[in-house]
N, C-alpha and C positions, 0 to 999 in steps of 0.2 A: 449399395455403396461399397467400393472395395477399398483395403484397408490403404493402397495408396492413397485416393480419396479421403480417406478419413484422418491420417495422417496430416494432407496438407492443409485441411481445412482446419483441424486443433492446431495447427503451427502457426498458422494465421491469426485465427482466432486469438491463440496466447500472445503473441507479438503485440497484436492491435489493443487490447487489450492490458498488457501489461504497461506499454509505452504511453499511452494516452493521461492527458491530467487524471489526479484521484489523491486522495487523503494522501498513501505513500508517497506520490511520484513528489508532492508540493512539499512535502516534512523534510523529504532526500534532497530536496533543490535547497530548503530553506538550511538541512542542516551542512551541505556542502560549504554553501558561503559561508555560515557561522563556525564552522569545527574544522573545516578544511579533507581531503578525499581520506584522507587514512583513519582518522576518528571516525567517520561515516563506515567504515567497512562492516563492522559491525552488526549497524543499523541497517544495509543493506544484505547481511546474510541471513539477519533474523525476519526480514520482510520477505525473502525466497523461500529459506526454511520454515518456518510459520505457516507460509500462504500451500506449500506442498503437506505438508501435515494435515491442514485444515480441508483439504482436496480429498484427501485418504480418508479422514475421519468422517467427513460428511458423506460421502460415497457411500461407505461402509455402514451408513444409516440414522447417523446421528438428524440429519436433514428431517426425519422422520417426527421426530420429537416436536417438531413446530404444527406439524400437522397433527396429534396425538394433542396439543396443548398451544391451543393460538396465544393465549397470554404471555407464554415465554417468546414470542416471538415479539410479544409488542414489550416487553422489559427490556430485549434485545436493543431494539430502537432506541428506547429513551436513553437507555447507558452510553448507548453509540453518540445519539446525540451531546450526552453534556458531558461526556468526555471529547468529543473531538473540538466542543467550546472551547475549554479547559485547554486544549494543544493551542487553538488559534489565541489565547489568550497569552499563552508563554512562546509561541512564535513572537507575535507583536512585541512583545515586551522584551524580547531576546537582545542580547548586546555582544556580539560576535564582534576580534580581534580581528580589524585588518591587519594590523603589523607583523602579530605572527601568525603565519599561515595556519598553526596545528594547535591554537590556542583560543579563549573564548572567555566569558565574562566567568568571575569563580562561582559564580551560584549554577550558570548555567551548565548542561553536560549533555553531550549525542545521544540518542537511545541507545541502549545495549543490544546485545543480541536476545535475549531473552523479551525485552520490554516491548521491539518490535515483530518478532515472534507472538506475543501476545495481544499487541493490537491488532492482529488482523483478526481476530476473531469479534472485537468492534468496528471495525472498519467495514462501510456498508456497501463500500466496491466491491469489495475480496467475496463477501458473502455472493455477490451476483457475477462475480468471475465463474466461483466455484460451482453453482447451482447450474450453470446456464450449460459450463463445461460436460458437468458430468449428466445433465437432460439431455444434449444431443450430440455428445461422443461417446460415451458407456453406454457399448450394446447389450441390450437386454438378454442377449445369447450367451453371454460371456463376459458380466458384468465387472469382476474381477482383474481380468485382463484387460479389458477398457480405462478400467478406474487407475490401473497399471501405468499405463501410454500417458493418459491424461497428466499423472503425478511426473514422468519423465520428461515428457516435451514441456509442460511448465517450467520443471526444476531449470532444465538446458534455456529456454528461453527468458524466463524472467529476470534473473540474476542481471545479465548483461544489461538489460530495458531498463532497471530501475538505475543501473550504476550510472548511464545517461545523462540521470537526472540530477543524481549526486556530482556528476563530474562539471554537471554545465551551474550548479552553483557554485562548484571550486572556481570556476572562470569568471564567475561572476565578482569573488570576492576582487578582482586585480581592477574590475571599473569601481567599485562602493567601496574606495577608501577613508571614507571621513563618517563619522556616528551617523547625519542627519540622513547619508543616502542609504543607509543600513539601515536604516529604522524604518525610510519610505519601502523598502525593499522586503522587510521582515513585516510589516502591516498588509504591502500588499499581497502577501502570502495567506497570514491570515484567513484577508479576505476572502479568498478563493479559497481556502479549505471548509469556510463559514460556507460560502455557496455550492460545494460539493454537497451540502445536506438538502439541497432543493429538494430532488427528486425523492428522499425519504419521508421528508417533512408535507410534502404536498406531490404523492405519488400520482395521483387522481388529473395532475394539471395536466 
């Protein structure tokens, strides 16, 4: 495979990948309509920066450690899981400002840069971005420089893929003017981050 090759296929890879539903894309949607695009900036650079740290880190050997100790792989799991309970529970429950575009309930607030930086290291898409990424685009020849590319065409592609997501719940807020369509809107989000746990929950299906 030549590095063109290899190139277009992690550019594809990260796009499809990054743009597809998952824990982030559904929090970005959910916090777009509730905080509106510029509150969300945030949370969307700590979802790119995060998920490019966490690409480097496991590269460079951390990914090791699960295999050296299955148990921390399965703590992984459960934290993952009832923490991302715990989001769909404060999605649902969320009570996001139509009137003001850049405003929101006062208990409520956007993730930070930092909070979402740190979720991805529970988030059990990120984890299978990352693994999948650097199994079959970091050449074993030159594992460094692979792990390189991989962190660059994520960093270039992601950003934009998740802002998508954030930007189509900013457009969203302008149909879900009134509490009740907000609420149907912010449950059915929920939902779908509740069913993002299928496949960890019952991998075997």
């Amino acid at each position: 495979m030549t590095l063109l090759d290899t190139l277009l296929g992690l550019t594809a890879f990260a796009f499809v990948s990054s743009i597809t539903p998952g824990p982030n894309n559904l929090m970005l949607m959910a916090s777009g309509m509730n905080f509106g695009f510029r509150r969300t900036i945030p949370h969307m650079l700590g979802v790119s920066g995060g998920f490019v740290l966490m690409v480097c880190l496991v590269g460079l050997g951390l990914a090791g450690l699960f295999e050296a100790y299955p148990a921390a792989r399965t703590v992984l799991q459960v934290a993952s899981i009832g923490y991302l309970l715990y989001l769909a529970y404060r999605i649902a429950t969320a009570e996001g400002s139509a009137d003001a575009p850049e405003a929101a309930g006062e208990d409520a607030k956007p993730f930070t840069f930092l909070q979402a930086a740190l979720f991805q290291w529970v988030n059990p898409k990120a984890w299978t971005m990352a693994l999948t990424a650097i199994t079959v685009y970091a050449s074993p020849a030159d594992p460094i420089v692979g792990l390189a590319l991989i962190a660059l065409v994520f960093g270039a592609v992601n950003l934009p893929s998740v802002g998508l997501w954030a930007a189509a719940g900013t457009r969203l807020r302008l149909l879900l003017r009134n509490s009740a369509r907000r609420r149907i809107f912010n449950v059915a989000i929920a939902a779908l981050l509740v069913g993002s746990l299928y496949p960890v929950v019952f991998p075997s299906v």
